[in-house]
Gaussian input, Z-matrix of N, CA and C with variables (Angstrom, degrees):
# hf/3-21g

backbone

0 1
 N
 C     1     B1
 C     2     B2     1     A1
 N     3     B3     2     A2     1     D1
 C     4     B4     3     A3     2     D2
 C     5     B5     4     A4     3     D3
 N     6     B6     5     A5     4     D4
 C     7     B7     6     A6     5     D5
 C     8     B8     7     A7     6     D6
 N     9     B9     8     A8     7     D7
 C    10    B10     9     A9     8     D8
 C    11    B11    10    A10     9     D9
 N    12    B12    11    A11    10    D10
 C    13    B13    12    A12    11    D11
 C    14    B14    13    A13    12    D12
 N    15    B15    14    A14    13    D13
 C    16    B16    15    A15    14    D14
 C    17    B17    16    A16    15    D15
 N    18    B18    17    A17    16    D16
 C    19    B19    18    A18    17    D17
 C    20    B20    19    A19    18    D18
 N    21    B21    20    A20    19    D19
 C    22    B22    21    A21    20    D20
 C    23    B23    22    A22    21    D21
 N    24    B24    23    A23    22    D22
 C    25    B25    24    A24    23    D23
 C    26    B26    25    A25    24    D24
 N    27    B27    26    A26    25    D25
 C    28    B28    27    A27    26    D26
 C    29    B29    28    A28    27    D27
 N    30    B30    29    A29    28    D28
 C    31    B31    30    A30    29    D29
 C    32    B32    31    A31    30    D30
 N    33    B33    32    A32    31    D31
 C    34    B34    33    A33    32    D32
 C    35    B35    34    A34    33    D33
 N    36    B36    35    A35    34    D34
 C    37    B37    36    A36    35    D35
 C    38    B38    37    A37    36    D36
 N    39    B39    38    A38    37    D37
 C    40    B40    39    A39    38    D38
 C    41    B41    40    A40    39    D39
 N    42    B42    41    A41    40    D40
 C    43    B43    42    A42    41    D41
 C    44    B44    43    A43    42    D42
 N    45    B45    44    A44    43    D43
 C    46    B46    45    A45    44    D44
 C    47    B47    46    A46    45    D45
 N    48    B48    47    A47    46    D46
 C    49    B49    48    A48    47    D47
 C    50    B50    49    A49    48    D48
 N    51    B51    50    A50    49    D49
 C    52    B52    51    A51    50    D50
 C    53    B53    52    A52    51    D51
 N    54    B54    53    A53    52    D52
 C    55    B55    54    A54    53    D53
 C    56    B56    55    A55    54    D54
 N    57    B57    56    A56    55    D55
 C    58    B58    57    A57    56    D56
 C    59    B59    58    A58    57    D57
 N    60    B60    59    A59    58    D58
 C    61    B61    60    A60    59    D59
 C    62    B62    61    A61    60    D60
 N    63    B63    62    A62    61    D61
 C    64    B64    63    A63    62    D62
 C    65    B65    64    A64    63    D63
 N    66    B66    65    A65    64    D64
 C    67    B67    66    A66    65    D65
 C    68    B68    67    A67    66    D66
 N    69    B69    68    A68    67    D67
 C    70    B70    69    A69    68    D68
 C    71    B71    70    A70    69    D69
 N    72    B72    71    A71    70    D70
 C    73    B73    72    A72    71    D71
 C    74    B74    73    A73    72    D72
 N    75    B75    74    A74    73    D73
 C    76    B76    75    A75    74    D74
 C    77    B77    76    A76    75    D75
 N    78    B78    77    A77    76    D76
 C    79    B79    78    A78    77    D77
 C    80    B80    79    A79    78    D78
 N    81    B81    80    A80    79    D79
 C    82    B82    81    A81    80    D80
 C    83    B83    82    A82    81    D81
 N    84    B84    83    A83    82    D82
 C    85    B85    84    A84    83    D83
 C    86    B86    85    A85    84    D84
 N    87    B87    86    A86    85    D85
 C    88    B88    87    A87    86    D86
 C    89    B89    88    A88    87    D87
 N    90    B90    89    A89    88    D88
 C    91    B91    90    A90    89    D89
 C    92    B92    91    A91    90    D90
 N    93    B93    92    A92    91    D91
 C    94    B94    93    A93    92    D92
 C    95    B95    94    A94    93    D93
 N    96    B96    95    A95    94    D94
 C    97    B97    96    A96    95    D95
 C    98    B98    97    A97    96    D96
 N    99    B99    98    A98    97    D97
 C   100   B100    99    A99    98    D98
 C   101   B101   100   A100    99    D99
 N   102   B102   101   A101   100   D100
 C   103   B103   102   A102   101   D101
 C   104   B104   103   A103   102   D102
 N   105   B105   104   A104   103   D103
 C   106   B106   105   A105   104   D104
 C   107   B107   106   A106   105   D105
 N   108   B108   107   A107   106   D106
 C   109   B109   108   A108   107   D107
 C   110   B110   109   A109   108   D108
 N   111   B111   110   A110   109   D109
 C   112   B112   111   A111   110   D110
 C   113   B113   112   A112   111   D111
 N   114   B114   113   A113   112   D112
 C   115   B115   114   A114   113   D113
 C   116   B116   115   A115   114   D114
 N   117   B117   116   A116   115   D115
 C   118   B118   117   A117   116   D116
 C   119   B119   118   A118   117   D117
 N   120   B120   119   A119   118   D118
 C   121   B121   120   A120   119   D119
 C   122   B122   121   A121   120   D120
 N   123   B123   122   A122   121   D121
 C   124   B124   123   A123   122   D122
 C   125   B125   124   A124   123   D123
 N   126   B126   125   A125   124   D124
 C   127   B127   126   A126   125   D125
 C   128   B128   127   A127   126   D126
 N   129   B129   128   A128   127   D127
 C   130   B130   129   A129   128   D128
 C   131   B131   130   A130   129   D129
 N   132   B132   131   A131   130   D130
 C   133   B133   132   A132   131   D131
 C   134   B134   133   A133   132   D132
 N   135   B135   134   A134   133   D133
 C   136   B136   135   A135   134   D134
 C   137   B137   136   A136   135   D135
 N   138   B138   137   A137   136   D136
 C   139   B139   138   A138   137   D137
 C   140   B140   139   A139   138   D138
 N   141   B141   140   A140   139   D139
 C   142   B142   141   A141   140   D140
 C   143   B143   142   A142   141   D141
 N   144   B144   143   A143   142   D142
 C   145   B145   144   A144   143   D143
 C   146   B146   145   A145   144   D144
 N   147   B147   146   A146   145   D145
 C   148   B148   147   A147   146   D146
 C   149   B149   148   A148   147   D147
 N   150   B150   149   A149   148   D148
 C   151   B151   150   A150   149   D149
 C   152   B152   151   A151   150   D150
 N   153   B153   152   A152   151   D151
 C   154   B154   153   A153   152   D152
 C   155   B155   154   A154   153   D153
 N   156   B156   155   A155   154   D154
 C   157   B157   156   A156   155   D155
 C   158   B158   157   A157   156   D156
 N   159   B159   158   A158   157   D157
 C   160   B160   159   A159   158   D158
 C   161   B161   160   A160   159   D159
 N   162   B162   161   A161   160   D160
 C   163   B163   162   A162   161   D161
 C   164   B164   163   A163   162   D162
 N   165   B165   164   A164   163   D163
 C   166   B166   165   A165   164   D164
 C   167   B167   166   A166   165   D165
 N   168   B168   167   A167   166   D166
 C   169   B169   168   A168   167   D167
 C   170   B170   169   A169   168   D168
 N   171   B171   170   A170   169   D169
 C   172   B172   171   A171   170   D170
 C   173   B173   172   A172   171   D171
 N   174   B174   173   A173   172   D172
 C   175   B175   174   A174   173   D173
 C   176   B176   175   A175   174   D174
 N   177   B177   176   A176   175   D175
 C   178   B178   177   A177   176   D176
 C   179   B179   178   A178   177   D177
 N   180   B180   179   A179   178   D178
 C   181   B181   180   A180   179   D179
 C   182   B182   181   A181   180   D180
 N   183   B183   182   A182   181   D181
 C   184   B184   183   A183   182   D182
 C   185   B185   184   A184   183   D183
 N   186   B186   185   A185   184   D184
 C   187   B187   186   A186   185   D185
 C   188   B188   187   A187   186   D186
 N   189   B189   188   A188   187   D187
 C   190   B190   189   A189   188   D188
 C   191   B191   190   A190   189   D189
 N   192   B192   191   A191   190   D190
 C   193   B193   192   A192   191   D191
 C   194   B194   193   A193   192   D192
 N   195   B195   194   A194   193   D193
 C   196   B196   195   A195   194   D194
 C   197   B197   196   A196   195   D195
 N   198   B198   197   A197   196   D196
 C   199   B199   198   A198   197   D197
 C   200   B200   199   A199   198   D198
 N   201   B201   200   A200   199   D199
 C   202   B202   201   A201   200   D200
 C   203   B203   202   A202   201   D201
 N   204   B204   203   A203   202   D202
 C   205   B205   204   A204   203   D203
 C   206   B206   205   A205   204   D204
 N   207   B207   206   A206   205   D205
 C   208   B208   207   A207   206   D206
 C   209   B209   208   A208   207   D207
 N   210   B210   209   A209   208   D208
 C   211   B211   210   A210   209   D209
 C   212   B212   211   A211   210   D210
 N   213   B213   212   A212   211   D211
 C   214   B214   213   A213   212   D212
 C   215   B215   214   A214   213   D213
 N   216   B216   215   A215   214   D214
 C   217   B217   216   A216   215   D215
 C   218   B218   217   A217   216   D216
 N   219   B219   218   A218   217   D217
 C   220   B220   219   A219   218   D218
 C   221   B221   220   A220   219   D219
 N   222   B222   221   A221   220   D220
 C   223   B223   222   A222   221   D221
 C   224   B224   223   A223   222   D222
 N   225   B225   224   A224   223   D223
 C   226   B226   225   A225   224   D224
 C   227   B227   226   A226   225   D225
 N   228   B228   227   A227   226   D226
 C   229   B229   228   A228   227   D227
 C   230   B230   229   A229   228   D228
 N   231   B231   230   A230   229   D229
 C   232   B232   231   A231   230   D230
 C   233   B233   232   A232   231   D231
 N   234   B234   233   A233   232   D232
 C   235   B235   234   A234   233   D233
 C   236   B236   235   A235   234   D234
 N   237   B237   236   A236   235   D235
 C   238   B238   237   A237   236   D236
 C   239   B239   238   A238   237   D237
 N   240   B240   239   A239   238   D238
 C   241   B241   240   A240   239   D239
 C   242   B242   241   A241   240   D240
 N   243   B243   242   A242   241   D241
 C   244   B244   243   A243   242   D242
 C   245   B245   244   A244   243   D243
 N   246   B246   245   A245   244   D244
 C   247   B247   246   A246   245   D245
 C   248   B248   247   A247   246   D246
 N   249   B249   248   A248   247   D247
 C   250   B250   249   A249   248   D248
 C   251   B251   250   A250   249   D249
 N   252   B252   251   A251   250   D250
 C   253   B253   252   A252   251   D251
 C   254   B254   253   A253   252   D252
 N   255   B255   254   A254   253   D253
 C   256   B256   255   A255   254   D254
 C   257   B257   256   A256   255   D255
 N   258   B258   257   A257   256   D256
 C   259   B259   258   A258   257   D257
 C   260   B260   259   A259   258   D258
 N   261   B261   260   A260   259   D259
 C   262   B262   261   A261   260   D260
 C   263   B263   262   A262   261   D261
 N   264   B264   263   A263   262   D262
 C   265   B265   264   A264   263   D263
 C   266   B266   265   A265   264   D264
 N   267   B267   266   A266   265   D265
 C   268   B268   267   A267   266   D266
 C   269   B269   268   A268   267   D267
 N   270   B270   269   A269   268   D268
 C   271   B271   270   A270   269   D269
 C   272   B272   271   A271   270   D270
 N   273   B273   272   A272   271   D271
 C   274   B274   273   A273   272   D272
 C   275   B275   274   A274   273   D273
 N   276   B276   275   A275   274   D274
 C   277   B277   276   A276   275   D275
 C   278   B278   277   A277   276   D276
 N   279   B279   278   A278   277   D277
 C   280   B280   279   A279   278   D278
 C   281   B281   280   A280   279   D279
 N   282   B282   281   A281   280   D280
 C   283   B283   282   A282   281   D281
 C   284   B284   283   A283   282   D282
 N   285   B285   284   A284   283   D283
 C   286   B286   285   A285   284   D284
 C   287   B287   286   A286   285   D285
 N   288   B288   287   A287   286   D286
 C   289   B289   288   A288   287   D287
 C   290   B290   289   A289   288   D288
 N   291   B291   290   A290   289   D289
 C   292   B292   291   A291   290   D290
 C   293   B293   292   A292   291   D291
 N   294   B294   293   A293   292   D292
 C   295   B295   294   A294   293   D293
 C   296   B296   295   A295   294   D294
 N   297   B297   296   A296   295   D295
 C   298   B298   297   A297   296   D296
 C   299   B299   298   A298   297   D297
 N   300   B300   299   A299   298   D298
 C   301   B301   300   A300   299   D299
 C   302   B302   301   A301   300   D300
 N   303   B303   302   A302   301   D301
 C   304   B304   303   A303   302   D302
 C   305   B305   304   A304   303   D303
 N   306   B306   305   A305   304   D304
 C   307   B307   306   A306   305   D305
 C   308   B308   307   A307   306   D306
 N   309   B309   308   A308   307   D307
 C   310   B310   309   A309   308   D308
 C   311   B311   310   A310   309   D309
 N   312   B312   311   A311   310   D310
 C   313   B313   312   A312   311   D311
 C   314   B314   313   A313   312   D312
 N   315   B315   314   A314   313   D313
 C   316   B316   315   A315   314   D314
 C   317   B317   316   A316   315   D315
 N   318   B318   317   A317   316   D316
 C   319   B319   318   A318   317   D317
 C   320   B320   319   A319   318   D318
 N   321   B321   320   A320   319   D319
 C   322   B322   321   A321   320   D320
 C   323   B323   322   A322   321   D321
 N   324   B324   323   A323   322   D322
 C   325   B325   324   A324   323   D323
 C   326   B326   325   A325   324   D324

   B1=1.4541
   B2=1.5254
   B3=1.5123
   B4=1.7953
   B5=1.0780
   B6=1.5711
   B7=1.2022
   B8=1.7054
   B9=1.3127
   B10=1.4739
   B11=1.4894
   B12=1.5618
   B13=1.3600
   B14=1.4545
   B15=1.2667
   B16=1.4297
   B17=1.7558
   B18=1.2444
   B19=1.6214
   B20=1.0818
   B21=1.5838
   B22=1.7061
   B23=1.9526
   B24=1.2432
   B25=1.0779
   B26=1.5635
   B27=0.9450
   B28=1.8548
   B29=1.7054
   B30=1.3906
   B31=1.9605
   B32=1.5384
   B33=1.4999
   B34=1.6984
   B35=1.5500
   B36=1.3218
   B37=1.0771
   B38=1.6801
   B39=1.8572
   B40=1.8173
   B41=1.2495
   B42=1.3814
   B43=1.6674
   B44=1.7659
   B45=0.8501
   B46=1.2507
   B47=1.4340
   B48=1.5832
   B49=1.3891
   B50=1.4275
   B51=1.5625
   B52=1.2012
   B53=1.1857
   B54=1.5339
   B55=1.4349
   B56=1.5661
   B57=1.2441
   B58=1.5760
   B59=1.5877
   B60=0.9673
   B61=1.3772
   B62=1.2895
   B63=1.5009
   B64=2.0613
   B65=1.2647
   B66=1.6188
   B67=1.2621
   B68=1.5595
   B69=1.2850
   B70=1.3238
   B71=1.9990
   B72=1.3127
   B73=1.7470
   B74=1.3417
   B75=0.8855
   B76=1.8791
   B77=1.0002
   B78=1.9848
   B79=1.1359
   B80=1.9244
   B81=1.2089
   B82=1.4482
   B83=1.6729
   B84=1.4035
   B85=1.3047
   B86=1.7469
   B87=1.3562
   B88=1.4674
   B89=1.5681
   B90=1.4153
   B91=1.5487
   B92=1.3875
   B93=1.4597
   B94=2.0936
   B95=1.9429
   B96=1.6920
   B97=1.5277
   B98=1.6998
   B99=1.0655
   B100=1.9458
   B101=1.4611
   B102=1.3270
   B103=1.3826
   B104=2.0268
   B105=1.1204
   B106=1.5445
   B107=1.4936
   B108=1.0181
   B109=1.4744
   B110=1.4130
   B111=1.6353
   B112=1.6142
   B113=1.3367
   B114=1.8514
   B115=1.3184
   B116=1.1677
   B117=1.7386
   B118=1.6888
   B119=1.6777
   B120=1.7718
   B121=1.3773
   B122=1.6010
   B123=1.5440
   B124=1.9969
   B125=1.5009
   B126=1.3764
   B127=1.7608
   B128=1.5967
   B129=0.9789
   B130=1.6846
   B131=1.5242
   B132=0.8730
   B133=1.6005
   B134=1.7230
   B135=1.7722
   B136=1.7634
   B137=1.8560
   B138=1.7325
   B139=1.4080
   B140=1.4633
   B141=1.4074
   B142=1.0411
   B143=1.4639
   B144=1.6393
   B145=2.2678
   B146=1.6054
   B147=1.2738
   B148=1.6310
   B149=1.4844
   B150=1.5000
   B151=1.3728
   B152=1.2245
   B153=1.4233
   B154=1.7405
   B155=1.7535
   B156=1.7146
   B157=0.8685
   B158=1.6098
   B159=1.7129
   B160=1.4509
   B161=1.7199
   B162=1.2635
   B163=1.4274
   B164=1.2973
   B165=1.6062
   B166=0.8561
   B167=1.6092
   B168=1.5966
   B169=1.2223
   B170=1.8247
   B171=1.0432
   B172=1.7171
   B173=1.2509
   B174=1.0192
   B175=1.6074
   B176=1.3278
   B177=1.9731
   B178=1.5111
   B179=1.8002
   B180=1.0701
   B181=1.6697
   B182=1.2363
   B183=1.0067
   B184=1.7569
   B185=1.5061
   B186=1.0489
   B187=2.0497
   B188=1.4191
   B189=1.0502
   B190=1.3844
   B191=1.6892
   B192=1.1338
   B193=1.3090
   B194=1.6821
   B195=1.2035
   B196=1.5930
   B197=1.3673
   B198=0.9221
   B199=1.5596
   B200=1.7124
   B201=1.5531
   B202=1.6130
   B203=1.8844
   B204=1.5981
   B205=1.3410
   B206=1.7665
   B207=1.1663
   B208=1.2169
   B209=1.6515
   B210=1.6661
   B211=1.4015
   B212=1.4829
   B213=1.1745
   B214=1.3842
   B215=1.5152
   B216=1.2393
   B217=1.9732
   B218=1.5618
   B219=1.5496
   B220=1.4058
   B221=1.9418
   B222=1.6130
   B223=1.4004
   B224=1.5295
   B225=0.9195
   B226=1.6011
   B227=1.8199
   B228=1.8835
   B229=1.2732
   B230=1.9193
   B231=1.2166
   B232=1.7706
   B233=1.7297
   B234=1.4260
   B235=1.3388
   B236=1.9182
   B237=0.9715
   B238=1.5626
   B239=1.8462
   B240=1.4040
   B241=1.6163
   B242=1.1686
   B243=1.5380
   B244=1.4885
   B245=1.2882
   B246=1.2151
   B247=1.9342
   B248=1.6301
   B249=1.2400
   B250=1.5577
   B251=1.6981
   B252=1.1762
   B253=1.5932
   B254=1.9546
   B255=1.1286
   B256=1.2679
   B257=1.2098
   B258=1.3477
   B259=1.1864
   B260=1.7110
   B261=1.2900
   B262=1.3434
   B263=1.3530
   B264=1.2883
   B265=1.4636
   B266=1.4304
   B267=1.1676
   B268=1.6930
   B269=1.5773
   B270=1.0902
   B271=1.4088
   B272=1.6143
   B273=1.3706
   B274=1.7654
   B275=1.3886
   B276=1.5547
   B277=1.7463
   B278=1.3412
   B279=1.5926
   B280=1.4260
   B281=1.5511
   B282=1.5041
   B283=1.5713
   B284=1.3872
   B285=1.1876
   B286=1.4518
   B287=2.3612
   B288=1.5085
   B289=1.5993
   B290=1.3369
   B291=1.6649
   B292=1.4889
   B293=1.5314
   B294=1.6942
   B295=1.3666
   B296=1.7547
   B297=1.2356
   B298=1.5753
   B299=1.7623
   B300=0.9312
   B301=1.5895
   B302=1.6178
   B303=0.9340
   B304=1.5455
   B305=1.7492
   B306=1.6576
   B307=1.4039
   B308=1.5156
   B309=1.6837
   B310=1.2721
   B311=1.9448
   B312=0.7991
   B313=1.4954
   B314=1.7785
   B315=1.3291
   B316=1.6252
   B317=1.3262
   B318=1.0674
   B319=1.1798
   B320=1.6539
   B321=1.1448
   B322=1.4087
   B323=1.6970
   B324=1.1551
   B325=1.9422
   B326=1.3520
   A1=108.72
   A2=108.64
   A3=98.18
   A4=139.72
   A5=133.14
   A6=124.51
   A7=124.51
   A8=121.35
   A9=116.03
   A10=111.88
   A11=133.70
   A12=130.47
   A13=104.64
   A14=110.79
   A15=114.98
   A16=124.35
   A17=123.56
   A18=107.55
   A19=113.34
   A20=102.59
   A21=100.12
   A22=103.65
   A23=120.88
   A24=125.25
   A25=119.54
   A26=122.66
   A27=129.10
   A28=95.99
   A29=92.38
   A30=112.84
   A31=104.81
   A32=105.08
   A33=111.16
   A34=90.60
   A35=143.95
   A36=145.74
   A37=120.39
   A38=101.03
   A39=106.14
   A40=119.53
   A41=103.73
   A42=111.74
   A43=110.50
   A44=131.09
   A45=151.77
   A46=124.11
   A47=129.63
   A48=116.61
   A49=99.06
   A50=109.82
   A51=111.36
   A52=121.24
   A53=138.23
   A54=115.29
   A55=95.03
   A56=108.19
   A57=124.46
   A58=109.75
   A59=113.56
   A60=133.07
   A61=121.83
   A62=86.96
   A63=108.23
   A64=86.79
   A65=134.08
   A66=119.52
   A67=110.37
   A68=114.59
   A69=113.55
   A70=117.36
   A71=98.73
   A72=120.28
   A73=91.87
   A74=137.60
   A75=106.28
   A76=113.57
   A77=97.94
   A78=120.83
   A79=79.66
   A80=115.24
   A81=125.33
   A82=110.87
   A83=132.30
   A84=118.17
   A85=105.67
   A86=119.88
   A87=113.04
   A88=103.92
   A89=120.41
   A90=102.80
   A91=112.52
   A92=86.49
   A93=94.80
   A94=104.43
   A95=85.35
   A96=95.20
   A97=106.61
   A98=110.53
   A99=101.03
   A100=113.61
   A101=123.06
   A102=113.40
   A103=77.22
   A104=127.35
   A105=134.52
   A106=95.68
   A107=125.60
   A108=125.14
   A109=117.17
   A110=114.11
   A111=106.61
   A112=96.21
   A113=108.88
   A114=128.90
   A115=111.30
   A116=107.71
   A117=98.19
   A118=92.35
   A119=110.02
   A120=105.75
   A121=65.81
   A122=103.26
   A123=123.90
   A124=103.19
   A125=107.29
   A126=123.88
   A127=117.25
   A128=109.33
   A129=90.38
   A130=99.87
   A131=117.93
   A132=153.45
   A133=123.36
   A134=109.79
   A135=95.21
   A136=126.66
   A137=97.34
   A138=108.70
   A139=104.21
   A140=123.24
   A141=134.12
   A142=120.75
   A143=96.58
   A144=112.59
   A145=106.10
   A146=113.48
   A147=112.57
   A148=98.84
   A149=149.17
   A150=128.04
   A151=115.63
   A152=113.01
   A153=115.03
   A154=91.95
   A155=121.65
   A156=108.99
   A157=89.95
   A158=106.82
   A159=104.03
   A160=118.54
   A161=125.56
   A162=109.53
   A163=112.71
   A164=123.59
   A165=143.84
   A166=105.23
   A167=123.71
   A168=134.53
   A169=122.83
   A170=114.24
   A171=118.82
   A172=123.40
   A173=104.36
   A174=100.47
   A175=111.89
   A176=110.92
   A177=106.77
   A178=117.17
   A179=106.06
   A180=106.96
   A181=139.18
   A182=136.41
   A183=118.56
   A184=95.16
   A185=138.02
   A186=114.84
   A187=82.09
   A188=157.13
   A189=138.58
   A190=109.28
   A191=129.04
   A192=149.10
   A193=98.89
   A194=101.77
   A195=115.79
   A196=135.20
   A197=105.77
   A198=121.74
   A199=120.19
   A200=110.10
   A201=84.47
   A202=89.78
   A203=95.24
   A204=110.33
   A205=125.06
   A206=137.38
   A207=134.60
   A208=112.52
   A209=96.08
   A210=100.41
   A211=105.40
   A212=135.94
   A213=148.10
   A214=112.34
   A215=113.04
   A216=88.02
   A217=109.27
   A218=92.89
   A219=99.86
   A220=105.80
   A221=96.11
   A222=105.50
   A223=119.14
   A224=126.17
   A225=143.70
   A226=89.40
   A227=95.65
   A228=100.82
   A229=103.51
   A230=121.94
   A231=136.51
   A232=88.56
   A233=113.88
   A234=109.00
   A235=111.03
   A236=105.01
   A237=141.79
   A238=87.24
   A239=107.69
   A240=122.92
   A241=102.69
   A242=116.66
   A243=139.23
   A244=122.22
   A245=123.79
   A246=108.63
   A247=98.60
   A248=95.70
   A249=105.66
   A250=122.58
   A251=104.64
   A252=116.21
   A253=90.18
   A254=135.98
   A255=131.83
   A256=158.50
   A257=147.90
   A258=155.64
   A259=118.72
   A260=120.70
   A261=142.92
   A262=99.87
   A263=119.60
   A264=117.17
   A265=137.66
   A266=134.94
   A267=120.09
   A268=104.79
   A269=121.30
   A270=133.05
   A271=101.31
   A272=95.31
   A273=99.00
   A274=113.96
   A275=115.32
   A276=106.98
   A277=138.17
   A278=96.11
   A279=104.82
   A280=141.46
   A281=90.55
   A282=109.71
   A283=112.83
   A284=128.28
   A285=147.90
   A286=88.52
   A287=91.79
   A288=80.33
   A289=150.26
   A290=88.49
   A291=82.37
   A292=107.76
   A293=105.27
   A294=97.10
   A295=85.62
   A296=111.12
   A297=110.90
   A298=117.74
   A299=102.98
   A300=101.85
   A301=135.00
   A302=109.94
   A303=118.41
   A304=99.71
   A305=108.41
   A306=108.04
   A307=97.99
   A308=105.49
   A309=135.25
   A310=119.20
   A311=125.42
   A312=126.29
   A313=111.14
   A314=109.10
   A315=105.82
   A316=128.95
   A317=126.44
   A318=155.48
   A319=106.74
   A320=116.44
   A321=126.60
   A322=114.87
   A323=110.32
   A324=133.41
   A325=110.00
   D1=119.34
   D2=161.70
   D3=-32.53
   D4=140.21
   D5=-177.02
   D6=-78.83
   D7=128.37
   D8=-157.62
   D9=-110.53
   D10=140.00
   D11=174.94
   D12=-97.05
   D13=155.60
   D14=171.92
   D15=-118.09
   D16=133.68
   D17=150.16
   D18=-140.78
   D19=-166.05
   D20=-154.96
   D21=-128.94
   D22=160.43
   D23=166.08
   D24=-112.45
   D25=170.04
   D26=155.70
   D27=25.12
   D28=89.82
   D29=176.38
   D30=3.56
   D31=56.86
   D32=143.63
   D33=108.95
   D34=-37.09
   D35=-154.19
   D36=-69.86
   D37=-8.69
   D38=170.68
   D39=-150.42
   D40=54.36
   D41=-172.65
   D42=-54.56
   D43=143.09
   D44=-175.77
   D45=-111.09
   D46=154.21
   D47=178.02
   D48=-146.57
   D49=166.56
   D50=161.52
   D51=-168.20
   D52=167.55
   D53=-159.45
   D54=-91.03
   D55=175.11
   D56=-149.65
   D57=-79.37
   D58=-36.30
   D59=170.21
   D60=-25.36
   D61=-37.99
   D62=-158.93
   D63=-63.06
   D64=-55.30
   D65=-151.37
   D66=-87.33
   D67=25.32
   D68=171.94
   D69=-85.11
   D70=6.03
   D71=178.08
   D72=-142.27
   D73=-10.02
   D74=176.74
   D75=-103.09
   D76=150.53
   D77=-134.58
   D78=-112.75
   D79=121.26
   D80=171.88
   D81=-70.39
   D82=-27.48
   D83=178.75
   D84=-95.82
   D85=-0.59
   D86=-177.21
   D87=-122.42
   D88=6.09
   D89=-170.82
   D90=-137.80
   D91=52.76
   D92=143.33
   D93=-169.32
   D94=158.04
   D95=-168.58
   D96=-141.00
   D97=129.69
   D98=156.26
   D99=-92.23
   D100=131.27
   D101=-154.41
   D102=-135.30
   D103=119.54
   D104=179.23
   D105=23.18
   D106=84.95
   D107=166.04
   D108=82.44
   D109=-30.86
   D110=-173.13
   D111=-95.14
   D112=148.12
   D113=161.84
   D114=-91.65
   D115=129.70
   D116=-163.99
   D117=-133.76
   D118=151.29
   D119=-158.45
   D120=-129.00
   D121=163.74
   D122=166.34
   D123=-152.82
   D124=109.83
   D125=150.41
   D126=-51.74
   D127=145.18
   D128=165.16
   D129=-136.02
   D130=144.54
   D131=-166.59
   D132=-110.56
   D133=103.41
   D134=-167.77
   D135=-54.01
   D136=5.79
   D137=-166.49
   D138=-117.19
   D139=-3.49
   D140=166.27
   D141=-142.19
   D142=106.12
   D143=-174.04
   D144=-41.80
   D145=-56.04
   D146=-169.53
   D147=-92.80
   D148=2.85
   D149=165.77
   D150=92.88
   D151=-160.52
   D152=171.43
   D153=-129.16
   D154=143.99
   D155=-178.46
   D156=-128.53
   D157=160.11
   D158=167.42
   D159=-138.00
   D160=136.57
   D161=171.32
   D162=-107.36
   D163=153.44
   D164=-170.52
   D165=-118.18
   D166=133.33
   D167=-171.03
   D168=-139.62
   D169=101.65
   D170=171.35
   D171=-88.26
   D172=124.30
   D173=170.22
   D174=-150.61
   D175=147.78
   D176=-153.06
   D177=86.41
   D178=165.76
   D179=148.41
   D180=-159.55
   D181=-136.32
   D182=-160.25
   D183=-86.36
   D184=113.18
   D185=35.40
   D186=-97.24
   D187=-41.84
   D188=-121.60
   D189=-105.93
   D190=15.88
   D191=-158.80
   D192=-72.30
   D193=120.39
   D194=148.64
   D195=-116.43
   D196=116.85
   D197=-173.46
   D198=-96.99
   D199=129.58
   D200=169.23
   D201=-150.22
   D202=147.93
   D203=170.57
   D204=-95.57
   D205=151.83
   D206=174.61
   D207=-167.12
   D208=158.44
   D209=173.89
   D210=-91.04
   D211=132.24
   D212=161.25
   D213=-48.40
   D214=117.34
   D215=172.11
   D216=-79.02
   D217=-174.10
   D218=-130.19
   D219=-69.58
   D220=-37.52
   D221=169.09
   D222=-50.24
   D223=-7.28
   D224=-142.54
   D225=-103.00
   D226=-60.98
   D227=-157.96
   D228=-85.26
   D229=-16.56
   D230=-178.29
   D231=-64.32
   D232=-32.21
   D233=-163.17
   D234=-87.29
   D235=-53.75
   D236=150.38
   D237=-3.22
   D238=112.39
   D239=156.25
   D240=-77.62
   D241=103.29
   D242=156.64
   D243=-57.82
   D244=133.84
   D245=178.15
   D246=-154.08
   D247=-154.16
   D248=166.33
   D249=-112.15
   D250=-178.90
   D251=-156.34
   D252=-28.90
   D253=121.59
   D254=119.65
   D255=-104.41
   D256=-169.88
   D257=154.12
   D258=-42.81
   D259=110.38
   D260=41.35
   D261=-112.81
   D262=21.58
   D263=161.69
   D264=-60.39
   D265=111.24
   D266=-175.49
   D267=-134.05
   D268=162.32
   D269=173.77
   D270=-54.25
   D271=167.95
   D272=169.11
   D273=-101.63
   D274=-15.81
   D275=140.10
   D276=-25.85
   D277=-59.09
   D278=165.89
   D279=-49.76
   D280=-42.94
   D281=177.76
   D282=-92.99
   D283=2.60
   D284=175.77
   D285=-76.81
   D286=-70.55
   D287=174.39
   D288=-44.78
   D289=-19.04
   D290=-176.18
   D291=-138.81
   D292=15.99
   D293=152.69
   D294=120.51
   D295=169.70
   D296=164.66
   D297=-174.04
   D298=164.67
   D299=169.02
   D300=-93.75
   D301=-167.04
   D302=-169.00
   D303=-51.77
   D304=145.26
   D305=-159.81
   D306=-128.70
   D307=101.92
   D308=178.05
   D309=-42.96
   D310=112.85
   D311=172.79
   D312=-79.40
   D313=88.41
   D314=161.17
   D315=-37.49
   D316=-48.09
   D317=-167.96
   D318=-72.33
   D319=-21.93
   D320=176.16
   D321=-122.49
   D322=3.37
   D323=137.07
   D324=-43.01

């Protein structure tokens, strides 16, 4: 099985994965955003200029938590204030501490 990285969103509640590869083009000061509530991550790809981007969305919370993942189209993400690591972004260290939920496959987005 490929080797997979993980991170996390909204204090543990939307950890994410993806195979390892991805971060062999991503760019750590341009690929993450909070855009009205969604945490949005972008790979970039030498065969594709703008990448693959995805947002991540909570709403509610435990027990009653709904979660949903998606790719942004593309105008969505050209528009999208790019930066570095932010908020509700956290390592999966983090969310390792305090527990987390069901762990989303990008790659199958």
């Amino acid at each position: 099985m490929p080797e997979r990285q993980m991170i996390s969103c909204f204090k543990g509640l939307a950890p994410v994965s993806f195979p390892a590869e991805w971060l062999e083009h991503f760019m750590k000061d341009t690929g993450f955003a909070s855009v009205d509530g969604e945490a949005r991550i972008r790979f970039f790809h030498p065969d594709n200029a703008w990448g693959n981007a995805y947002g991540d969305r909570c709403t509610g919370g435990v027990p009653n938590l709904s979660r949903s993942v998606r790719k942004p189209s593309r105008d969505k993400s050209i528009d999208t204030d790019w930066g570095p690591f932010c908020s509700p972004w956290e390592t999966y260290e983090t969310a390792q501490i305090f527990g987390h939920g069901p762990v989303t496959r990008l790659d199958e987005i």
